[in-house]
N, CA, C and O atoms as CSV, one atom per row, in Angstrom:
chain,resi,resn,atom,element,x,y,z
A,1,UNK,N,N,106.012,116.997,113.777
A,1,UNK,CA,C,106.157,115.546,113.830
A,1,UNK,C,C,106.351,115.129,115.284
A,1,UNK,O,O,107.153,115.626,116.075
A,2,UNK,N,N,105.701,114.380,115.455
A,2,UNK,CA,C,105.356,113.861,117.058
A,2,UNK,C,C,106.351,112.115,116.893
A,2,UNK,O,O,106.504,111.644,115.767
A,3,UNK,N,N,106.980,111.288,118.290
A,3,UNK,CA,C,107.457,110.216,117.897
A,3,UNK,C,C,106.518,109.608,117.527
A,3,UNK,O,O,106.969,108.636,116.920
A,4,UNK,N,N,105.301,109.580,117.521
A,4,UNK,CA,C,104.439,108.337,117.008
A,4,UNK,C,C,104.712,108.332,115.312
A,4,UNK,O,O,104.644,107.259,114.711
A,5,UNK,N,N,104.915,109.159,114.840
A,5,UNK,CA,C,105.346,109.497,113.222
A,5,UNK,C,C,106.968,108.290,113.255
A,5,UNK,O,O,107.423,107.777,112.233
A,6,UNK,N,N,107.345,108.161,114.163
A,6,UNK,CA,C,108.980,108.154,114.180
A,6,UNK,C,C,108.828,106.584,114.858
A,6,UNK,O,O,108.206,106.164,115.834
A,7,UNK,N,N,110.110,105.644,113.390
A,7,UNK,CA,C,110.191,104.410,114.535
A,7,UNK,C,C,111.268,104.729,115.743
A,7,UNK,O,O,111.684,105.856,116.012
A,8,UNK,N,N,111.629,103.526,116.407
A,8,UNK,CA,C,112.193,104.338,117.731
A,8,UNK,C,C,113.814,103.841,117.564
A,8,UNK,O,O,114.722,104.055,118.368
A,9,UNK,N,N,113.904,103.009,116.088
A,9,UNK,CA,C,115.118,103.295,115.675
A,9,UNK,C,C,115.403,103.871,114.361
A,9,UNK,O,O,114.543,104.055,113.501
A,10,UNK,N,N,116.418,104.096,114.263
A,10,UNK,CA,C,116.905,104.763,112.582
A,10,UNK,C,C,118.222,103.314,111.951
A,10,UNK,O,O,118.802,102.538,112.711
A,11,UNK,N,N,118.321,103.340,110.897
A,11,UNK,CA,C,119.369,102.690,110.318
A,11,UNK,C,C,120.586,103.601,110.198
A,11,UNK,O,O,120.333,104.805,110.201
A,12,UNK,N,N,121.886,103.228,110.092
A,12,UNK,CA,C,122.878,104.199,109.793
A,12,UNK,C,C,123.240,104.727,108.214
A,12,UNK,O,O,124.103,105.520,107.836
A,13,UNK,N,N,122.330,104.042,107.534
A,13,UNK,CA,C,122.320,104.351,106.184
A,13,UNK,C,C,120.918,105.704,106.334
A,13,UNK,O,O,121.086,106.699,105.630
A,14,UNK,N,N,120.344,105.683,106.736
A,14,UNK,CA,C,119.121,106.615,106.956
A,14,UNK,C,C,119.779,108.158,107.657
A,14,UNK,O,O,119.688,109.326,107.280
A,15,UNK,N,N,120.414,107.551,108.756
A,15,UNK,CA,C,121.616,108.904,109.484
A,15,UNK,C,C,122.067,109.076,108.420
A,15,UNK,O,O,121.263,109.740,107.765
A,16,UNK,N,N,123.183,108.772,107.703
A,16,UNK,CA,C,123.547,108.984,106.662
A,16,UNK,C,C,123.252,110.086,105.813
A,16,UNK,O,O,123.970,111.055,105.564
A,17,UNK,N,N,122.340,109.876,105.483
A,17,UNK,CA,C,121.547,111.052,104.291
A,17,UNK,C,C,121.204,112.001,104.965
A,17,UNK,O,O,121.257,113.126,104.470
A,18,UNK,N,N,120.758,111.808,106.285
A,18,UNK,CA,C,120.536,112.746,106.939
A,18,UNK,C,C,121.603,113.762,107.315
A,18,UNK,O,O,121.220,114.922,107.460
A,19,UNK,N,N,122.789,113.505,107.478
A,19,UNK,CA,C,123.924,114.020,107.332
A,19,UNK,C,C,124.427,114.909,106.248
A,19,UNK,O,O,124.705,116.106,106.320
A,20,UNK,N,N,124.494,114.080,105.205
A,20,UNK,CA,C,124.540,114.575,103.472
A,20,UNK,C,C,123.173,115.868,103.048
A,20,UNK,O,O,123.429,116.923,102.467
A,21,UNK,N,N,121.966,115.510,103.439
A,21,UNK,CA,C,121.077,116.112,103.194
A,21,UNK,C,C,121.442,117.906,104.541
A,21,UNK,O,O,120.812,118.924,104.255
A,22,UNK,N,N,122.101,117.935,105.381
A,22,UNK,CA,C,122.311,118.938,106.045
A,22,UNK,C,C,121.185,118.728,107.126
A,22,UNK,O,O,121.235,119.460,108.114
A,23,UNK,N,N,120.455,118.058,107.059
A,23,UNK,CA,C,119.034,117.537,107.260
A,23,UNK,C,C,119.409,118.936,109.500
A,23,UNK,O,O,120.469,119.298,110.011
A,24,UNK,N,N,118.294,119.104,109.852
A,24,UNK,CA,C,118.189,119.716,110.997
A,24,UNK,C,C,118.111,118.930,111.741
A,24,UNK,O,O,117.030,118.348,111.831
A,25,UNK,N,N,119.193,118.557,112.598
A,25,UNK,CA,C,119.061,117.284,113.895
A,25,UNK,C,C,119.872,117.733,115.041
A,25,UNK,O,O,120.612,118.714,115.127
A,26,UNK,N,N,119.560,116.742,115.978
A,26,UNK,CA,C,120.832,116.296,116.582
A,26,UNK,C,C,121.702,115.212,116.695
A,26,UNK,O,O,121.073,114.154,116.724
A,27,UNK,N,N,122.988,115.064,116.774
A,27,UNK,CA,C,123.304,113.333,116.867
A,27,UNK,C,C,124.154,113.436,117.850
A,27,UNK,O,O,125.092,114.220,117.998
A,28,UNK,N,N,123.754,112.564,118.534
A,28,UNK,CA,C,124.065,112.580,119.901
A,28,UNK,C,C,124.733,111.028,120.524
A,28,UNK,O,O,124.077,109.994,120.651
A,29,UNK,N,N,125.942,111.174,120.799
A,29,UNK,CA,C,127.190,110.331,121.062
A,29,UNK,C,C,126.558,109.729,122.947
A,29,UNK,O,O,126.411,110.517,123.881
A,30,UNK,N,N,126.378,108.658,123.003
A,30,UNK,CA,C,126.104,108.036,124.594
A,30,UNK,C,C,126.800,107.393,124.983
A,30,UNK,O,O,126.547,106.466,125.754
A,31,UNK,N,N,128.280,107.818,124.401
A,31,UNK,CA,C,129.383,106.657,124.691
A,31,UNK,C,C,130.281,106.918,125.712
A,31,UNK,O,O,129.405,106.839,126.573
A,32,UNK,N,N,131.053,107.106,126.211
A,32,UNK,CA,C,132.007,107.328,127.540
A,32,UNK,C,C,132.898,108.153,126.615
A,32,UNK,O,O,132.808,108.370,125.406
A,33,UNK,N,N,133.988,108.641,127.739
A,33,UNK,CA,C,134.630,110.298,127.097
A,33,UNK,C,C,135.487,109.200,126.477
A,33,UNK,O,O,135.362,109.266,125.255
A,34,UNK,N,N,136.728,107.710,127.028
A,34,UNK,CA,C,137.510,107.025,126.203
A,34,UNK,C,C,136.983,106.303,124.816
A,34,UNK,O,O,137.711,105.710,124.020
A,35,UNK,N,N,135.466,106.497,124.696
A,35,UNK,CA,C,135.327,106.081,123.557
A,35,UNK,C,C,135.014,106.564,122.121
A,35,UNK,O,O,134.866,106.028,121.023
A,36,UNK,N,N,134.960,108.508,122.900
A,36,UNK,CA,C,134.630,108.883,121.955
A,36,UNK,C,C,135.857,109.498,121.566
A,36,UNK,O,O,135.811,109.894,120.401
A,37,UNK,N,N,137.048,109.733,122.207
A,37,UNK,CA,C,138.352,110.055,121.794
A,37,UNK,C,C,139.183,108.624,121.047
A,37,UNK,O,O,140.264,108.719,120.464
A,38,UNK,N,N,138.431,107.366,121.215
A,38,UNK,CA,C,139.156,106.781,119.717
A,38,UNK,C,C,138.269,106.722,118.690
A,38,UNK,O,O,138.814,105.968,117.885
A,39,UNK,N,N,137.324,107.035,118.279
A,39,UNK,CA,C,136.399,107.163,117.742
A,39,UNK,C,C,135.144,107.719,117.488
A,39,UNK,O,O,134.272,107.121,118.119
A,40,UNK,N,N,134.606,108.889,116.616
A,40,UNK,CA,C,133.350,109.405,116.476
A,40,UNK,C,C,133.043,109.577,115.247
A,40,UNK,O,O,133.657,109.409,114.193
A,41,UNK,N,N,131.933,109.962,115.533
A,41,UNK,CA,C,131.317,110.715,113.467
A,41,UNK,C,C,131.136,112.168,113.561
A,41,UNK,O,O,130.536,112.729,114.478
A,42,UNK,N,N,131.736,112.787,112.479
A,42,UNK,CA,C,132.077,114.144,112.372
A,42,UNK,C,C,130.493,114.597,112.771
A,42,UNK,O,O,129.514,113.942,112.411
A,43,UNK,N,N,130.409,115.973,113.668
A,43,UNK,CA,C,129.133,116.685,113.785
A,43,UNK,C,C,128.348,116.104,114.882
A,43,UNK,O,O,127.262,116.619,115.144
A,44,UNK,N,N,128.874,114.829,115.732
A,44,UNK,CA,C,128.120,114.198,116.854
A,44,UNK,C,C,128.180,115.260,117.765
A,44,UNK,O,O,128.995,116.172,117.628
A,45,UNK,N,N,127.393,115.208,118.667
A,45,UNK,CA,C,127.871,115.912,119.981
A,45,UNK,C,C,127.951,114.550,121.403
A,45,UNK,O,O,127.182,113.615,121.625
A,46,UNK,N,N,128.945,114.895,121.972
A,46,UNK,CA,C,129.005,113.864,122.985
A,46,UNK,C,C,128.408,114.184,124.057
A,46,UNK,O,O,128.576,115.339,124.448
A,47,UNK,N,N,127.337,113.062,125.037
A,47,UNK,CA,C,126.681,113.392,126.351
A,47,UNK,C,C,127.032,111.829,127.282
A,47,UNK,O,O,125.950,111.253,127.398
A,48,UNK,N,N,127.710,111.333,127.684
A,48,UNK,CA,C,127.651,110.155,127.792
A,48,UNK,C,C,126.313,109.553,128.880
A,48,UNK,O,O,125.617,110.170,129.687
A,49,UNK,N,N,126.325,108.578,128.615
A,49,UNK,CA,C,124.454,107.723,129.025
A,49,UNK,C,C,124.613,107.955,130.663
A,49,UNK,O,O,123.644,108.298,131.340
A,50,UNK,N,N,126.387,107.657,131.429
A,50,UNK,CA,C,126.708,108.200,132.681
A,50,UNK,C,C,126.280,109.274,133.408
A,50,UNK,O,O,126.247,109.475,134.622
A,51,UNK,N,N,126.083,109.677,132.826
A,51,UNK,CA,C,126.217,111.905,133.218
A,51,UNK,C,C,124.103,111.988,132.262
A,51,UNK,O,O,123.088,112.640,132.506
A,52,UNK,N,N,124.304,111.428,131.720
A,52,UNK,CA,C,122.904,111.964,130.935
A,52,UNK,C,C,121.779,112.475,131.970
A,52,UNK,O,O,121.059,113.436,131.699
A,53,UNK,N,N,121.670,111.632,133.385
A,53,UNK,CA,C,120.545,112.396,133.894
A,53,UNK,C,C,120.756,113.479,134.839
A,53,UNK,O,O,119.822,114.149,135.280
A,54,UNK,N,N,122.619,113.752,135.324
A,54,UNK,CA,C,122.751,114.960,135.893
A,54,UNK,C,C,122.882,116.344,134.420
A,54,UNK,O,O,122.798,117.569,134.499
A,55,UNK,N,N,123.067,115.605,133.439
A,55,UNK,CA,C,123.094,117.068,132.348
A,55,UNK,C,C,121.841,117.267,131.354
A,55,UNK,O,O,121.478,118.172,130.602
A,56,UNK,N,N,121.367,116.034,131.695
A,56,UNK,CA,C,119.808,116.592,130.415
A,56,UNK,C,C,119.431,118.029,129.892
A,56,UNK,O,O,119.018,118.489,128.827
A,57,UNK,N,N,119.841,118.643,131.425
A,57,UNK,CA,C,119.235,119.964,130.925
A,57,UNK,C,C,119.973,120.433,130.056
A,57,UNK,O,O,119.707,121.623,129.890
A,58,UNK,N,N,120.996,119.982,129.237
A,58,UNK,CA,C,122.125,121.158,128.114
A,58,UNK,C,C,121.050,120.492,126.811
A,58,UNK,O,O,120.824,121.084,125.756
A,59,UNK,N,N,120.305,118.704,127.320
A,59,UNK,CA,C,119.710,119.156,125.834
A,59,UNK,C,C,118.367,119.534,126.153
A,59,UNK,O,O,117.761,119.562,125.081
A,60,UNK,N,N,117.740,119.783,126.923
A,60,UNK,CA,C,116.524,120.932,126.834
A,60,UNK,C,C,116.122,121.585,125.606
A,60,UNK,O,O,115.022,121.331,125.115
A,61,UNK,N,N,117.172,122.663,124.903
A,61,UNK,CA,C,116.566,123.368,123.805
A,61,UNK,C,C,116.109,122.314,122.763
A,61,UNK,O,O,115.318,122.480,121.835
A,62,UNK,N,N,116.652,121.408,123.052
A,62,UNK,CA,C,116.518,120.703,121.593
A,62,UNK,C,C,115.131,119.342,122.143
A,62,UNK,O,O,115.299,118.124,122.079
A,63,UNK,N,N,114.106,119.919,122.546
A,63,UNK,CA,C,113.088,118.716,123.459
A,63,UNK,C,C,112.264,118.368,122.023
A,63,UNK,O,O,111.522,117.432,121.723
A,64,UNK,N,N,112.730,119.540,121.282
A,64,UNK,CA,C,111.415,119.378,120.143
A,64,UNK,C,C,111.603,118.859,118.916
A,64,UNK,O,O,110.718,118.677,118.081
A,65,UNK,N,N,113.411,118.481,118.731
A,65,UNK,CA,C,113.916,118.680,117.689
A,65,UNK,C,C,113.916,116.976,117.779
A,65,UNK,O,O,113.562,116.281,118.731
A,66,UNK,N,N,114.499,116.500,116.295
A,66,UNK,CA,C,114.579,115.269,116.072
A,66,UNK,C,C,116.216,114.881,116.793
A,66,UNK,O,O,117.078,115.441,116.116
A,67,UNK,N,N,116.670,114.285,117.669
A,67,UNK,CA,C,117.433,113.783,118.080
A,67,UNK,C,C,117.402,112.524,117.837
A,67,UNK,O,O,116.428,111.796,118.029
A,68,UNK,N,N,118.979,112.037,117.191
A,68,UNK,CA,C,119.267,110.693,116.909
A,68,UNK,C,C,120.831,110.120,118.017
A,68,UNK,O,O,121.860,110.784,118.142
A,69,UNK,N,N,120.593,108.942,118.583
A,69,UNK,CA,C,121.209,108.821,119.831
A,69,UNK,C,C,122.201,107.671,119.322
A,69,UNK,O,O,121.639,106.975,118.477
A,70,UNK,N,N,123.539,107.265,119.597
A,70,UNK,CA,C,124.070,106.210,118.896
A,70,UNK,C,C,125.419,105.999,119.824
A,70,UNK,O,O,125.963,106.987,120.318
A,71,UNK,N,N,125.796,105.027,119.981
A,71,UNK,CA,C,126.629,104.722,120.979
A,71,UNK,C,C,127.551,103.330,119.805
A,71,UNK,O,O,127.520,103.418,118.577
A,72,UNK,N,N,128.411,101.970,120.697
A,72,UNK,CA,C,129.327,101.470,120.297
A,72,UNK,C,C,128.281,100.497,119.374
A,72,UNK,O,O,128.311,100.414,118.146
A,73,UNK,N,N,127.522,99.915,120.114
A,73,UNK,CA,C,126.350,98.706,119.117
A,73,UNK,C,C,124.795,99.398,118.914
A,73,UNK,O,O,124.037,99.190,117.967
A,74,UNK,N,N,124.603,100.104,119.857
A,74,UNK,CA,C,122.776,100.200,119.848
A,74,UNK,C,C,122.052,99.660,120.913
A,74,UNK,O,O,120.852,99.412,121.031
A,75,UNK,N,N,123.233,99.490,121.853
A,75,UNK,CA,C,122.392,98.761,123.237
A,75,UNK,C,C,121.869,100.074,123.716
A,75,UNK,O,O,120.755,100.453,123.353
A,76,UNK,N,N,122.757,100.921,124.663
A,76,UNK,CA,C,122.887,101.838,125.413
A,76,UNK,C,C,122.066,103.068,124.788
A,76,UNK,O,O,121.339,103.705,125.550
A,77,UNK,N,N,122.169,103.517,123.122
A,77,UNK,CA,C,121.503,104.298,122.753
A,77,UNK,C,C,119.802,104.245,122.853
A,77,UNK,O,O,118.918,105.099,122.786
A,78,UNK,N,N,119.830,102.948,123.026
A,78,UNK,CA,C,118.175,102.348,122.822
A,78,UNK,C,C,117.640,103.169,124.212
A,78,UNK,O,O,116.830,104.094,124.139
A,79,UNK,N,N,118.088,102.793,125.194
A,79,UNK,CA,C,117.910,102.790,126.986
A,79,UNK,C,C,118.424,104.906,126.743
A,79,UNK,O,O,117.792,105.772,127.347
A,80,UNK,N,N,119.334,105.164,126.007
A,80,UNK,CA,C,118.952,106.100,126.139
A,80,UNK,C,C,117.485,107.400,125.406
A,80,UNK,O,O,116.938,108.472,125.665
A,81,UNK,N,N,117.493,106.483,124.584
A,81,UNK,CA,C,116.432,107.081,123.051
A,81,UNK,C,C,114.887,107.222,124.197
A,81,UNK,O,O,114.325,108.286,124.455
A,82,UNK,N,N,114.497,105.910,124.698
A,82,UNK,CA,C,113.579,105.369,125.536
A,82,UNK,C,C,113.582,106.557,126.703
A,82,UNK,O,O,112.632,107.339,126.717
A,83,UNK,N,N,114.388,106.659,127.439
A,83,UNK,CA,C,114.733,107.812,128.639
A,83,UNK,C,C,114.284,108.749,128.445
A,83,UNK,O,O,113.693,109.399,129.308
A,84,UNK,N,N,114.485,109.237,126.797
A,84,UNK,CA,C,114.969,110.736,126.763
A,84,UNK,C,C,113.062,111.359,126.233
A,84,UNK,O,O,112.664,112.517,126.356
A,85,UNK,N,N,112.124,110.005,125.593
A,85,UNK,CA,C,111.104,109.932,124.840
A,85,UNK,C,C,110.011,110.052,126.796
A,85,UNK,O,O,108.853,110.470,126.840
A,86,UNK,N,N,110.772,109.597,128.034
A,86,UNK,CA,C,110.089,109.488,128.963
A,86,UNK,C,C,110.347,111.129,129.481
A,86,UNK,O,O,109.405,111.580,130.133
A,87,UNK,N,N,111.218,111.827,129.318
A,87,UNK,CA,C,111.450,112.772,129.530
A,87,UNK,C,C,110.888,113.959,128.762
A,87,UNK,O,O,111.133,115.133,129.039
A,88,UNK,N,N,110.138,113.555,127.807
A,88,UNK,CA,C,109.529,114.827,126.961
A,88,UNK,C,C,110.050,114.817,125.834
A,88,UNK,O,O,109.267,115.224,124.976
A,89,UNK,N,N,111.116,114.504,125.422
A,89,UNK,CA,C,111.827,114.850,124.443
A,89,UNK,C,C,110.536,114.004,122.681
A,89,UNK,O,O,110.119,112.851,122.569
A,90,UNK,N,N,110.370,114.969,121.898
A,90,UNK,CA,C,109.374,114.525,121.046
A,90,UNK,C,C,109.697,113.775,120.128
A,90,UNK,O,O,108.715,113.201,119.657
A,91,UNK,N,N,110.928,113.440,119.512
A,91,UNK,CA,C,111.702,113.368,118.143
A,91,UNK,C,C,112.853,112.261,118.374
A,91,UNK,O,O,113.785,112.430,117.587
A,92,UNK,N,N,113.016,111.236,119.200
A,92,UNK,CA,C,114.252,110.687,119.299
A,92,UNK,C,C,114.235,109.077,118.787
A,92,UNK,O,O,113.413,108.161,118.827
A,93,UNK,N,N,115.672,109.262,118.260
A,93,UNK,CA,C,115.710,107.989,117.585
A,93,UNK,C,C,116.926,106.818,118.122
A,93,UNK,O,O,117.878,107.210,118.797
A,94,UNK,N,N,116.815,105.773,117.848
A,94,UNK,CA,C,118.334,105.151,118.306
A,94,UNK,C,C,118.837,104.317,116.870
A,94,UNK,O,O,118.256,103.692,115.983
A,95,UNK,N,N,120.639,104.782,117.266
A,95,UNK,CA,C,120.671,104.334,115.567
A,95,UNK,C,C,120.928,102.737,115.874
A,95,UNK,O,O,121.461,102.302,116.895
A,96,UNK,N,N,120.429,101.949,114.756
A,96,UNK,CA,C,120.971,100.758,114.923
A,96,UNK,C,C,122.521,100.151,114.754
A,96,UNK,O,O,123.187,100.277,113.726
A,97,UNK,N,N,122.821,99.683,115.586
A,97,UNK,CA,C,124.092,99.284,115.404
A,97,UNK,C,C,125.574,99.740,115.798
A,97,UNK,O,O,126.629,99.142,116.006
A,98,UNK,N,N,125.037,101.493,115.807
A,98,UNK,CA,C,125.342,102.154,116.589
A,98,UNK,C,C,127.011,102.474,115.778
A,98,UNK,O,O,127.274,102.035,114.659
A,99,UNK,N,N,127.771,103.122,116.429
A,99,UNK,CA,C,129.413,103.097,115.687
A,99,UNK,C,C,130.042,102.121,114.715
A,99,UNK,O,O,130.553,102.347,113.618
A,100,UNK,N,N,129.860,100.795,115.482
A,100,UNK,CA,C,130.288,99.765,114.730
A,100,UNK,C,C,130.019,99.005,113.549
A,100,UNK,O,O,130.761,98.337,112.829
A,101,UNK,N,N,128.367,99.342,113.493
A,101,UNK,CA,C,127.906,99.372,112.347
A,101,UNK,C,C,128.069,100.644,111.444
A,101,UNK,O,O,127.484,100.553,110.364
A,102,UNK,N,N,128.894,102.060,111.722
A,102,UNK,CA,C,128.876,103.113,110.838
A,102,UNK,C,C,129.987,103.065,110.283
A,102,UNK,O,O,130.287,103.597,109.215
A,103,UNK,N,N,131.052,102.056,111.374
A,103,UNK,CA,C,132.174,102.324,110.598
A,103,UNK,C,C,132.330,100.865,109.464
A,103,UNK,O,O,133.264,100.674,108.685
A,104,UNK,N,N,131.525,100.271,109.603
A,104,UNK,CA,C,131.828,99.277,108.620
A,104,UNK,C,C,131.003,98.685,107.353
A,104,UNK,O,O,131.158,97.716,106.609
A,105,UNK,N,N,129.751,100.063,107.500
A,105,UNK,CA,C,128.907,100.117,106.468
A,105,UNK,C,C,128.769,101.526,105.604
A,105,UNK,O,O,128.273,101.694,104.490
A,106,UNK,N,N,129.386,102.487,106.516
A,106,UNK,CA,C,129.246,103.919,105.589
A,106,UNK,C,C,130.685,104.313,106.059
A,106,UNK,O,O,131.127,104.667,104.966
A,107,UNK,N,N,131.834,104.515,107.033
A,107,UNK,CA,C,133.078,104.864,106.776
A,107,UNK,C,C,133.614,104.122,107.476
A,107,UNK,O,O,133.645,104.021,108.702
A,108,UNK,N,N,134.407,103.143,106.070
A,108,UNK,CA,C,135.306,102.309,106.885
A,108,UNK,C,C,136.798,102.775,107.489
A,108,UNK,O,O,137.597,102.073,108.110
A,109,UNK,N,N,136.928,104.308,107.076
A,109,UNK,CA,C,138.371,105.006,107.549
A,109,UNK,C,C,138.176,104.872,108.992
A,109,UNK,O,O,139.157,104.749,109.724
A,110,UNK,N,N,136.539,104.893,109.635
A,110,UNK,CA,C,137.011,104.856,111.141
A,110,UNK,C,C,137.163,103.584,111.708
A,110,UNK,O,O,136.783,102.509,111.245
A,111,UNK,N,N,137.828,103.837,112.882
A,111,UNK,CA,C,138.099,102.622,113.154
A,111,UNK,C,C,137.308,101.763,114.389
A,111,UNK,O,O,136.866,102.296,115.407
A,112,UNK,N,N,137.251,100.678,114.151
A,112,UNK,CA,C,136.017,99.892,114.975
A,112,UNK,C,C,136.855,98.907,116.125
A,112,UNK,O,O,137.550,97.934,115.833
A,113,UNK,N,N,136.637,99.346,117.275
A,113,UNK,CA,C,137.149,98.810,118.313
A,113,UNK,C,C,136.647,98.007,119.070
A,113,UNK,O,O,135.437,97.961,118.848
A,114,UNK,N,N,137.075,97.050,120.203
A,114,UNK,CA,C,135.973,95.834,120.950
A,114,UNK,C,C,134.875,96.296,121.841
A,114,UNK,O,O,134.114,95.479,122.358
């Protein structure tokens, strides 16, 4: 699956299943280190959008894999989804809405901050 198969966002109900389903991804946190210590989704990995173009290379292995990118709204993940699709990467998505929409449409235990 090439991105042209792929829109260039995902819904968080779509992550979702993808989650539940065990589904083979990545999900990938573009938020700053204070934002992901009050808040994340179990199984993210954090890269923040700051640091993303001195560390790209840690996601290298994964150029081929479906990566889904999600930050506080869906601004920042977008600019990063876009980056990462200029960089080679084949498979990347940005979630809509990003945290704030995950915590108040699929777990409202987390908590949604300004």
């Amino acid at each position: 699956m090439t991105n042209d198969d792929l829109p260039l966002e995902i819904s968080v109900s779509e992550v979702k299943c993808l989650l539940d389903e065990q589904a083979d991804f990545v999900l990938l946190d573009c938020r700053e280190q204070g934002e992901w210590d009050l808040v994340k989704i179990a199984g993210a990995r954090l890269l923040p959008m700051s640091e993303m173009q001195a560390r790209v290379a840690e996601l290298l292995p994964h150029a081929e894999d479906h990566v889904v990118v999600y930050c506080h709204h869906g601004m920042r993940s977008l600019q990063v989804t876009q980056w990462l699709l200029s960089q080679d990467f084949k498979q990347c998505q940005s979630m809509v809405g990003g945290i704030d929409a995950w915590s108040s449409d699929i777990d409202d235990s987390l908590l949604r901050y300004g």
